[in-house]
C-alpha positions in Angstrom: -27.4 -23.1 -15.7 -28.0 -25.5 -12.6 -31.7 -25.6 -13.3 -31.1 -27.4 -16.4 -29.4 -30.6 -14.3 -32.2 -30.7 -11.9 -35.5 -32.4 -11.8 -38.4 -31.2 -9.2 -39.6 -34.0 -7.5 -42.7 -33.5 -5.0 -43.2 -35.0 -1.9 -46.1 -34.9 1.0 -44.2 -34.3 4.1 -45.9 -34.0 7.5 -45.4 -30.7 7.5 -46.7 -30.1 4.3 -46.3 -30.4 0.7 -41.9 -30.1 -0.6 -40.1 -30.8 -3.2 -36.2 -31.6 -4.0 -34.4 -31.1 -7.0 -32.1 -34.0 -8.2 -29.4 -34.3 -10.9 -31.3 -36.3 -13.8 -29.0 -39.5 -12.7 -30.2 -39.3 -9.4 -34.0 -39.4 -10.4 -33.2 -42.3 -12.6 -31.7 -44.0 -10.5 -34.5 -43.6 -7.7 -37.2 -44.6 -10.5 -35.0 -47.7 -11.2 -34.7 -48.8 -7.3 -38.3 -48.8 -6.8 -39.0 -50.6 -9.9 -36.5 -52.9 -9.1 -37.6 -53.3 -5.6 -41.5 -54.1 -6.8 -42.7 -50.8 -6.9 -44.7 -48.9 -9.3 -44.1 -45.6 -8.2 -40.7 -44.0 -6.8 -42.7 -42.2 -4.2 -43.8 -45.5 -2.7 -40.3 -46.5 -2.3 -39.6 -43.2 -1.2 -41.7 -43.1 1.8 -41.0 -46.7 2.6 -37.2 -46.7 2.1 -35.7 -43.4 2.4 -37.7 -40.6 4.4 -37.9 -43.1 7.7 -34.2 -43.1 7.7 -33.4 -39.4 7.2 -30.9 -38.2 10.0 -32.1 -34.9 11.1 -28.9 -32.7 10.5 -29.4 -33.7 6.9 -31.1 -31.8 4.2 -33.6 -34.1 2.4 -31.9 -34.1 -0.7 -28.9 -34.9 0.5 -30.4 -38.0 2.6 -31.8 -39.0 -1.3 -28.7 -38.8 -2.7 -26.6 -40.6 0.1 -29.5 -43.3 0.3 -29.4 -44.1 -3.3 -25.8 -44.7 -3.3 -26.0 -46.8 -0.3 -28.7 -48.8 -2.2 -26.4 -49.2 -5.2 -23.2 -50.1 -3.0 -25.2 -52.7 -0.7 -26.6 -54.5 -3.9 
């Protein structure tokens, strides 16, 4: 099943609590970058690096996804 691919990650959004579900390689990958980049927790990084750039025709997930690639390309 697809569940067994994903990992719930929760957020605080200003509209309230949310999650997104990422492919385990994706959540790595997000843990790595913020470790990488000095943080200690991927949500740090996440507020700091990815939700301020979220276009808003873009599911949140998505914008995840397409941000870490763009991290790993512009390395």
């Amino acid at each position: 099943m697809l569940k067994d691919y994903l990992e719930q990650r929760h957020i605080s959004l200003a509209s309230g609590r949310s999650s997104i579900a990422l492919e385990r390689e994706y959540s790595k990958a997000l843990e790595t970058l913020a470790y990488e980049d000095g943080w200690h927790n991927w949500r740090d990084f996440f507020y700091r690096n990815i939700l301020p750039n979220k276009p808003e025709d873009m599911s949140l997930t998505s914008n995840v996804r397409r941000s870490i690639i763009a991290f790993h390309f512009f390395e």
